[in-house]
C-alpha positions as CSV (number, residue, x, y, z in Angstrom):
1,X,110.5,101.1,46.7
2,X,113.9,102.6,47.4
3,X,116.2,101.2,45.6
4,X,120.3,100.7,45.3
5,X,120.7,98.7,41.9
6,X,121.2,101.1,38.8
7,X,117.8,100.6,36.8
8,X,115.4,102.7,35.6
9,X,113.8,104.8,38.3
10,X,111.5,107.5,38.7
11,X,113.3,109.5,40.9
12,X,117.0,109.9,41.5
13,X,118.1,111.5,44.8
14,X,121.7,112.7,45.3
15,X,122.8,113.8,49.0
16,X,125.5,113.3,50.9
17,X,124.6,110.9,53.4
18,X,121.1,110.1,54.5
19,X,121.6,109.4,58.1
20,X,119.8,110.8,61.5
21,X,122.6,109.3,63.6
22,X,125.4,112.5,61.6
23,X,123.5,114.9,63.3
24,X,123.9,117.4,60.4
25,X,120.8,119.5,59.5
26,X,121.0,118.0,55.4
27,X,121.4,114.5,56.0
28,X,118.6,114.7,58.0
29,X,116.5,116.9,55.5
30,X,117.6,114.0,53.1
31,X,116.3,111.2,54.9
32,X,112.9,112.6,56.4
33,X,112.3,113.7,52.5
34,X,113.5,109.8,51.4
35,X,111.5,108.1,54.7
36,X,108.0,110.4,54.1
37,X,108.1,110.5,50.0
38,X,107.9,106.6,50.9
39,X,105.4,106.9,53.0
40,X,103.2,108.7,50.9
41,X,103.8,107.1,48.1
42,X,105.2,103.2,48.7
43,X,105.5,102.1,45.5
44,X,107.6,104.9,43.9
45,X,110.6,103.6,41.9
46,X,113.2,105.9,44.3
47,X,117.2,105.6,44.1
48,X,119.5,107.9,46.1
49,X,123.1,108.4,45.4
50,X,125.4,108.4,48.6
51,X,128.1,111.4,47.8
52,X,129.8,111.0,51.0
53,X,132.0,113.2,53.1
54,X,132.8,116.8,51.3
55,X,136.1,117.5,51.1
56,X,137.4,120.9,53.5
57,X,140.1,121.3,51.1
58,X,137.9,122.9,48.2
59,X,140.0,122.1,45.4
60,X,139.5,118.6,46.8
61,X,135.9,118.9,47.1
62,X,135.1,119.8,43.5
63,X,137.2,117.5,41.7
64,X,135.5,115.0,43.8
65,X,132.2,116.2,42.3
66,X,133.5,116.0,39.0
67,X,134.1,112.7,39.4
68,X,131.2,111.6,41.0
69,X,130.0,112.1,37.6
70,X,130.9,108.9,36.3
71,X,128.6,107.4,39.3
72,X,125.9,109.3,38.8
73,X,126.3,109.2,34.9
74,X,124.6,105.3,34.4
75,X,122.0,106.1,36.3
76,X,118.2,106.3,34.6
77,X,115.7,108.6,36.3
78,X,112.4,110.8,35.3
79,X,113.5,113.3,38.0
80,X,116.9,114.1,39.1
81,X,116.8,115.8,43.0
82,X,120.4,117.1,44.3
83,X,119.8,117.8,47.8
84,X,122.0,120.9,47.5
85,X,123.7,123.0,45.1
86,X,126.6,121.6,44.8
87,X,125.8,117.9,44.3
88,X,123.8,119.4,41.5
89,X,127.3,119.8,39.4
90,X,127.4,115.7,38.7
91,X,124.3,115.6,37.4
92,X,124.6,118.6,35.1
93,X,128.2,117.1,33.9
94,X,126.3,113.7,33.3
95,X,124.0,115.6,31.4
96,X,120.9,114.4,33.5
97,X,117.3,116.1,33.7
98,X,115.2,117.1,34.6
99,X,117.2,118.6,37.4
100,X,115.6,120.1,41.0
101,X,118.2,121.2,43.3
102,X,117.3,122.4,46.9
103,X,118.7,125.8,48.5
104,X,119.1,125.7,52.1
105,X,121.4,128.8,52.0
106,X,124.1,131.2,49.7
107,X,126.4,132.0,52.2
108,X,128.9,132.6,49.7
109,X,127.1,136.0,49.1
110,X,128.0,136.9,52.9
111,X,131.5,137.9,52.9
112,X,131.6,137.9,57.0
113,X,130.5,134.1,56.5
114,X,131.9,133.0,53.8
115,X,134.8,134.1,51.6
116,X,133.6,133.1,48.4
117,X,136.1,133.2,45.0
118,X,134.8,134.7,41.7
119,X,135.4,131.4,40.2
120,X,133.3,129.8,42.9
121,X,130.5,132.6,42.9
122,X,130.3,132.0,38.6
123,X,130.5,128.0,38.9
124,X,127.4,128.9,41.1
125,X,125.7,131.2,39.3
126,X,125.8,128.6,36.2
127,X,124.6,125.5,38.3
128,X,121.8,127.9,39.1
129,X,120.9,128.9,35.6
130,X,121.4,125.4,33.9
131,X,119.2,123.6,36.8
132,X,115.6,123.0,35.6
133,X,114.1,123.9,39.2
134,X,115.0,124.6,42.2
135,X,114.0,124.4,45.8
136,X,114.5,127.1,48.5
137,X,113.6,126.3,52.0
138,X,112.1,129.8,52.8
139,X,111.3,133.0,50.8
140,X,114.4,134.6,52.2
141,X,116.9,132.4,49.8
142,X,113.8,132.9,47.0
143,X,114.5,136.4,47.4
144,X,118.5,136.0,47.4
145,X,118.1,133.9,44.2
146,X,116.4,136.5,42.5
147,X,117.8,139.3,43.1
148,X,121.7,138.3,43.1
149,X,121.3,135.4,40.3
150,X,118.9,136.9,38.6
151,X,117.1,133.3,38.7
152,X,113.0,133.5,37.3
153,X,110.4,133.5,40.1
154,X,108.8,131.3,38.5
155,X,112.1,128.4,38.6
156,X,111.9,128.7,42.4
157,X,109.5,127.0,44.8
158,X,109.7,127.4,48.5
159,X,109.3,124.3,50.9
160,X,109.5,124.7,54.2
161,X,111.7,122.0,56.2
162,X,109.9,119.6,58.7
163,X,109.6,118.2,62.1
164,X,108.7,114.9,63.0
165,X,105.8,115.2,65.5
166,X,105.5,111.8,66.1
167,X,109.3,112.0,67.7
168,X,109.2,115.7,68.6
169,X,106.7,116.7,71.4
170,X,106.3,117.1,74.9
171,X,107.9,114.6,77.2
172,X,107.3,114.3,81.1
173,X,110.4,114.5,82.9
174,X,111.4,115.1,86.2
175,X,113.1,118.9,86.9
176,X,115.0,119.9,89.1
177,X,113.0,122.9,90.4
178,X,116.1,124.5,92.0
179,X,118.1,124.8,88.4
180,X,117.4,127.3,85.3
181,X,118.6,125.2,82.2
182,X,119.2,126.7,78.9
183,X,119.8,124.2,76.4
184,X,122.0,124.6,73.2
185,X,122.2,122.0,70.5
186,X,124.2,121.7,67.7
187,X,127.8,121.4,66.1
188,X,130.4,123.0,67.8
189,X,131.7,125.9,65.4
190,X,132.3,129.3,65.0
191,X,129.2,129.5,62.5
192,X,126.7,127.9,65.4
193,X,127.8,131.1,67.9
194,X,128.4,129.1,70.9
195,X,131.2,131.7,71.6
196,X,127.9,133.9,71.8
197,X,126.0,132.4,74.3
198,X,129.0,131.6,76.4
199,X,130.0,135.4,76.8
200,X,125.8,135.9,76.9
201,X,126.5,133.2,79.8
202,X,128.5,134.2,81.7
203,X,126.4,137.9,82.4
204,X,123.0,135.4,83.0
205,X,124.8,133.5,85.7
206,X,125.4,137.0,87.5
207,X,121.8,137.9,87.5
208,X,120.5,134.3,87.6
209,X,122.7,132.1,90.1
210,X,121.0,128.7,89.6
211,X,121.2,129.1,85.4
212,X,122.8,126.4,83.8
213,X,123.7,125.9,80.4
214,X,123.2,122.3,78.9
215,X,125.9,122.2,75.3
216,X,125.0,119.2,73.4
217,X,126.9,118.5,70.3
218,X,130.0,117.5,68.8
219,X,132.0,119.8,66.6
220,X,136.3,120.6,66.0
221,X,136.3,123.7,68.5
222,X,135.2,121.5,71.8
223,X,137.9,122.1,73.3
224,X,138.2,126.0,72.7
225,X,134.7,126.2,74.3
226,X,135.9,124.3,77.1
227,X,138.5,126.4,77.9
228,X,136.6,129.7,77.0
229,X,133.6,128.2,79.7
230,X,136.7,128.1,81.9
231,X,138.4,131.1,80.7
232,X,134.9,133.0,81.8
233,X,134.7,131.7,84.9
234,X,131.5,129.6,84.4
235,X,132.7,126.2,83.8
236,X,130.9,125.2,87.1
237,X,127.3,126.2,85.5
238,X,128.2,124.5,81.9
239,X,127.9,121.2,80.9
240,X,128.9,119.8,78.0
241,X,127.2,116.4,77.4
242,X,128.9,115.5,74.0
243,X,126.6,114.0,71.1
244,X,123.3,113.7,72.0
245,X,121.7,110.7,69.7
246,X,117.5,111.7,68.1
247,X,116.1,109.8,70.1
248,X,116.9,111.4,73.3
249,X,116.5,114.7,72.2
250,X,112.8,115.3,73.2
251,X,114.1,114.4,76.7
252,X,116.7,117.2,76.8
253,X,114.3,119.8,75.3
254,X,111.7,118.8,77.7
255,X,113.3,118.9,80.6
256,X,115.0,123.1,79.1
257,X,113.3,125.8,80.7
258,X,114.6,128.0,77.1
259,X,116.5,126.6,73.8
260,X,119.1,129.0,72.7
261,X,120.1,128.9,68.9
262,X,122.8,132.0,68.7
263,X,123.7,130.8,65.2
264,X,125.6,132.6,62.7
265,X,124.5,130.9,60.0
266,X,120.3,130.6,59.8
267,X,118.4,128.3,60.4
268,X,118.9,125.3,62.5
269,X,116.1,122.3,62.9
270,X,117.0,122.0,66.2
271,X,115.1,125.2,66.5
272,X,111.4,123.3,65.2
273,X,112.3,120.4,67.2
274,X,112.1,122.8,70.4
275,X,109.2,124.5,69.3
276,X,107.9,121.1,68.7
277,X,108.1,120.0,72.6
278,X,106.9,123.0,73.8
279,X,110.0,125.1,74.5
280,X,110.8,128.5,74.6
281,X,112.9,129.8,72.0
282,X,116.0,132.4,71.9
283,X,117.8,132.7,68.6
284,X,119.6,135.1,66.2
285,X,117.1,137.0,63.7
286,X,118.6,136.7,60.8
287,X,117.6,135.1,57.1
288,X,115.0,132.8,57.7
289,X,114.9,132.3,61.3
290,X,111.6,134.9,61.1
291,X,110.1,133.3,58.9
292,X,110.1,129.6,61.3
293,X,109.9,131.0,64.8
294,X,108.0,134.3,64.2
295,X,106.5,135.6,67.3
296,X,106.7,132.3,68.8
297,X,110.0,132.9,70.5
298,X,112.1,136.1,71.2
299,X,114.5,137.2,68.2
300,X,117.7,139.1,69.1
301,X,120.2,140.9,66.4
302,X,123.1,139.1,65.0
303,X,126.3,139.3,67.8
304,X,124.5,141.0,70.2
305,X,125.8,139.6,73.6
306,X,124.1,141.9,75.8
307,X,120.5,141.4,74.0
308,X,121.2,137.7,73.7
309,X,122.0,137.5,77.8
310,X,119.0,139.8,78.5
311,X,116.3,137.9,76.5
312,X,117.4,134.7,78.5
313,X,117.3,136.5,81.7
314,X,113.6,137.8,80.6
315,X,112.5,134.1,79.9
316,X,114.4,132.2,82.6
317,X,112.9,135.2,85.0
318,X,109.0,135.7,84.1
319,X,107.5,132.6,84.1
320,X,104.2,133.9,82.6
321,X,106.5,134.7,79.5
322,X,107.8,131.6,79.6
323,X,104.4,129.6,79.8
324,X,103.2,131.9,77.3
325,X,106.1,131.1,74.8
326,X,105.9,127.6,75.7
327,X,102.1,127.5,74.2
328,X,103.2,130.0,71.1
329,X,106.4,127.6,70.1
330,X,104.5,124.5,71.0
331,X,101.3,125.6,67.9
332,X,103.6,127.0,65.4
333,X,105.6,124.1,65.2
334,X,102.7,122.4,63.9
335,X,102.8,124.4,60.5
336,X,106.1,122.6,59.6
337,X,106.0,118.6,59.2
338,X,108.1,116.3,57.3
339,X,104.7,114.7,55.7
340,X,103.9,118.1,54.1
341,X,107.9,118.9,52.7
342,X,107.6,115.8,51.1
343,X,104.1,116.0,49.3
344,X,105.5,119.7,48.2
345,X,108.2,118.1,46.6
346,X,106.3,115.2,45.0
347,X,104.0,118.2,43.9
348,X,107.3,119.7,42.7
349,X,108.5,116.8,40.8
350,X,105.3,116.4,38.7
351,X,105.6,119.8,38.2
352,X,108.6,119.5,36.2
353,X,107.3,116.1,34.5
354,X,103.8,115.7,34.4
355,X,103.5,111.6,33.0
356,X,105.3,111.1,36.4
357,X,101.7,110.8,37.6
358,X,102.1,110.3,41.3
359,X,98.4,110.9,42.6
């Protein structure tokens, strides 16, 4: 059962929310992992620990981990699971373990994405070390962890993220056969490269008059794409439709003629749920995006405008390609499944403490 009241437990997740309705690629990671651990195994004696918002101020946002401590420090667990790095500081102040953290990036070691302190990188490097295993959503992070933390092979296990194929998959809807729609989804930032697309945009619309491009998501720079979709001269082809809640999403991928994920910053599971309803995918090759989409989509190098604009052209133009891709994104999406990251880290768990006996 998942539980809220501070008694003994098996397992002991920390996250910061677990909530589909944030939109945020780790609260959802956190509750598809909660919903399908449950799922698989119902009678498991399961707490998580809300962190909340993280502080933007950083010197905020660690002394609020330090004293989430005290929170964290009465409850009893077999397994300790910090859904990322840095929740996993708590736990190692509280002196918990056995203690799994999951990896879903190291930014800080990319200058151009993030401008990491020393202090930062060390504190890092030492939650790393002192943590009894941890998790990295692909072999690219494996390989980061490794080399630049000199972390053991053997500490690290990769597990994929999921879809949910029961939610995610082809949905009849009516199109408007006269319209190209390229569909991006996801927060409005710098890091998501929806400045990208929008210059990418604005050469598409020259060569492809009835493209337009669908921006769902909510994010602190909507207005400074509004403006820039203005500032281009192809605010009449954009539409930005604001949040746009789960459940709809199959409806707005299914009715996409091509996703677009120009993302700075890896890996998006809006990218999977696209795949997942038969979509053709566009998005930035870089860290684990390969390993996900691999030929099922077209790749294009990190702030490329011109490549990014000319693979949309060469899907919204061919529409063997596009079929083709449709069928590639639609198959491969079925390697990656919420069921399957959650029996990984069950697998994982026992791993680290055998009398758990979950089987």
């Amino acid at each position: 059962m998942l539980s809220n009241t501070y008694t003994n437990h098996q397992i002991c997740i920390v996250g910061f929310y677990a909530r589909e309705d944030l939109g945020g690629g780790i609260p959802r990671y956190t509750i598809s992992t909660l919903r399908n651990i449950r799922r698989l195994h119902p009678d498991i004696r399961l707490v998580f620990v809300e962190f909340g918002n993280n502080p933007n101020n950083v010197t905020m946002r660690w002394l609020k981990r330090v004293s989430y401590t005290l929170k964290v420090a009465s409850i009893k667990a077999e397994v300790y699971h910090a859904v990322t790095g840095a929740l996993a500081l708590p736990l190692l102040l509280a002196r918990k373990r056995p203690i799994v953290v999951t990896i879903h990036d190291l930014f800080p070691l990319y200058p151009d994405l993030y401008k990491a302190s020393k202090v930062e990188l060390e504190l890092m490097r030492k939650v790393l070390h002192a943590s009894d295993m941890l998790i990295a959503t692909a072999e690219y992070w494996k390989r980061d962890l490794v080399k630049y933390f000199k972390i053991s092979e053997d500490k690290v296990v990769v597990i994929p993220v999921g879809v949910d194929h029961e939610k995610f998959k082809p949905v009849k809807v009516y199109k408007d056969m006269d319209k190209k729609i390229i569909l991006y989804v996801g927060a409005l930032t710098w890091e998501k490269g929806l400045d990208l697309l929008l210059h990418a945009f604005k050469y598409v619309v020259k060569k492809v008059p009835n493209a337009y491009l669908y921006v769902g998501g909510k994010g602190p720079l909507d207005q400074y794409f509004r403006g820039l979709a203005i500032r281009l001269g192809i605010a009449r082809h954009v539409r930005f439709l604001g949040f746009i809640p789960e459940d709809k999403l199959p409806y707005y991928y299914s009715s996409a003629d091509v996703f677009c994920y120009p993302s700075r910053t890896a890996f998006g599971l809006m990218l999977l749920e696209a795949m997942a309803c038969g979509i053709p995918v566009v998005a930035v090759d870089r860290f684990q995006v390969r390993e996900y989409v691999g030929d099922a989509g077209i790749l294009v190098s990190p702030n490329d405008i011109v490549e990014l604009a000319k693979a949309l052209v060469k899907v919204l133009t061919n529409n063997n390609l596009r079929e083709e891709l449709s069928m590639k994104a639609f198959k491969r999406a079925r390697r990656f499944d919420w069921r399957t990251t959650a029996k990984l880290t069950l697998d994982a768990y026992v791993k680290l403490k055998p009398m758990l006996m979950l089987y």
